[in-house]
C-alpha positions in Angstrom: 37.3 -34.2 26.2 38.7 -31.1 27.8 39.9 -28.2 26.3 43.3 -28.2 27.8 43.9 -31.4 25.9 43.9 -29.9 23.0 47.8 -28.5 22.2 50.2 -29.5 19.5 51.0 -32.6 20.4 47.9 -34.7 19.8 46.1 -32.2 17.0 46.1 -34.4 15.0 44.5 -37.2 17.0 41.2 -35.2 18.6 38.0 -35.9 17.5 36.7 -32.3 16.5 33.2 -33.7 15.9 32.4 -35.2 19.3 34.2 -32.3 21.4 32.3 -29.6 19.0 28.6 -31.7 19.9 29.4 -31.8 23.1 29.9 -28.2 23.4 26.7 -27.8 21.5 24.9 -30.2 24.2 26.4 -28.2 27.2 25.4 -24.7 25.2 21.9 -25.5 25.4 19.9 -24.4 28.1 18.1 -27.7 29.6 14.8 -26.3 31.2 13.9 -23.6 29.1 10.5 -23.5 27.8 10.1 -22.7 24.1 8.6 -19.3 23.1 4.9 -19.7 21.5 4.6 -18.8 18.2 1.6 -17.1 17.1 -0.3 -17.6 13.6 -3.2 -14.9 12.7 -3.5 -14.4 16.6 -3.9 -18.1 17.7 -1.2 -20.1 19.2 0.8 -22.0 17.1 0.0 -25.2 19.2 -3.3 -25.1 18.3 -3.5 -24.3 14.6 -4.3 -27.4 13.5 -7.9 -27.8 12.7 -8.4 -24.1 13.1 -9.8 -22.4 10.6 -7.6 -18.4 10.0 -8.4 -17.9 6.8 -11.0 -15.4 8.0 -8.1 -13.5 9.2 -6.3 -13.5 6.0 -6.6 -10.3 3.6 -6.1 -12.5 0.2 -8.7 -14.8 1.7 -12.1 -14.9 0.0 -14.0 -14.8 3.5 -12.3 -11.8 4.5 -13.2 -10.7 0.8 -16.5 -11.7 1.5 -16.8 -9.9 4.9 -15.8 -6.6 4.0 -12.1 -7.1 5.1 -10.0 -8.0 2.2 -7.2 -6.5 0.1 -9.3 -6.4 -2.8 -6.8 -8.3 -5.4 -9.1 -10.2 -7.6 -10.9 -6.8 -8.4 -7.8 -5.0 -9.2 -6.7 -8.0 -11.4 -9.9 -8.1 -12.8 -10.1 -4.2 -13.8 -6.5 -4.8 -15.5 -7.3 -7.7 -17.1 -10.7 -5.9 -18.7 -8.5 -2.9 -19.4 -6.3 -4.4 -21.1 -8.3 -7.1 -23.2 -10.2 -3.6 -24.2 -7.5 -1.7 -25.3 -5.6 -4.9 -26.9 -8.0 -7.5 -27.8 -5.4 -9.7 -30.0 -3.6 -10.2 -26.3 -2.8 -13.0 -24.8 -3.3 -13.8 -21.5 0.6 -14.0 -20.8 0.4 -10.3 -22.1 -1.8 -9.1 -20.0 -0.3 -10.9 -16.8 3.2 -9.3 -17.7 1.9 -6.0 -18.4 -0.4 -6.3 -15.0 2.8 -6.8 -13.1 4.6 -4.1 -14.9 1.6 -1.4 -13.8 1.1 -2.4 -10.4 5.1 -1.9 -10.2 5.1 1.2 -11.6 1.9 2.6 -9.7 3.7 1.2 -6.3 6.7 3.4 -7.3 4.9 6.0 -7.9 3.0 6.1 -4.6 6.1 5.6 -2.8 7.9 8.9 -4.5 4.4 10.3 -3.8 4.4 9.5 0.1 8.2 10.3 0.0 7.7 14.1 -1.7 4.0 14.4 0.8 6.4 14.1 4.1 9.4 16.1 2.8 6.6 18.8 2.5 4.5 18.7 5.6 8.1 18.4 7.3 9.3 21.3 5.4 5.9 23.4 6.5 6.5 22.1 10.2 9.7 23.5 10.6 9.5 26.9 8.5 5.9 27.6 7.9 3.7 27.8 4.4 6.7 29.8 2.7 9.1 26.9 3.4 6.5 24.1 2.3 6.3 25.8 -1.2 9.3 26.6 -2.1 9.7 22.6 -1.5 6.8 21.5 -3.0 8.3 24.5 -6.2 11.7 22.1 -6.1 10.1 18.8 -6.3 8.0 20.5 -9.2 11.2 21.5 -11.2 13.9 18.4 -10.5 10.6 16.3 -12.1 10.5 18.5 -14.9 14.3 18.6 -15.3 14.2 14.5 -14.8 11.4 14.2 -17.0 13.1 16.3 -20.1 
């Protein structure tokens, strides 16, 4: 079907779904080799029967050879903490209230990273004197926040 068929005369009459997969078929390029995706380093080709999870931080070999992201001992040390503190808890509680720390400790770390930078940029560009009176303003808007 061309294109210049297509007026007010017979608008009703085309057949939109053939003409629009048509142009689909002639928008794709014939001969073009598909890009190789890669999984943990290996071709994507060949990841079946490969064993990554060595590669893998939440992995338990990784854990176990020194390279993992150490999540079952931070859960662990919550958990303990907070079966100590409330021993009545259920484990629901102490999976919410998990969560609720590792948010609020990520935040933290962020603001932390954010107010670190914002110093060392503010020491780069006008010396020691500059870098405290920033560090002095971060001090005081927590303060003000925090009251």
């Amino acid at each position: 079907m061309k294109r210049s068929d297509n007026d007010n005369t017979n608008f009703i009459g085309q057949d939109w779904a053939t003409f629009n997969r048509l142009r689909f078929l002639r928008s794709v390029a014939a001969g073009k080799a598909p890009k190789p995706a890669y999984i943990a380093g290996i071709n994507a080709r060949n990841v079946w029967g490969a064993d990554v999870s060595g590669n893998d931080p939440r992995s338990v070999k990784a854990t176990l050879a020194g390279r993992g992201d150490l999540r079952a001992f931070w859960w662990n040390l919550n958990q303990r903490l907070h079966n100590t503190i409330f021993p009545r808890s259920t484990l629901q509680d102490a999976m919410y209230q998990f969560h609720r720390r590792h948010g609020n400790i990520t935040l933290w770390r962020l603001e932390l990273a954010r107010d670190y930078w914002e110093i060392v940029g503010a020491v780069r560009k006008g010396g020691v004197g500059e870098g405290i009176a920033t560090a002095m303003r971060q001090l005081l808007g927590a303060l003000k926040k925090g009251a």
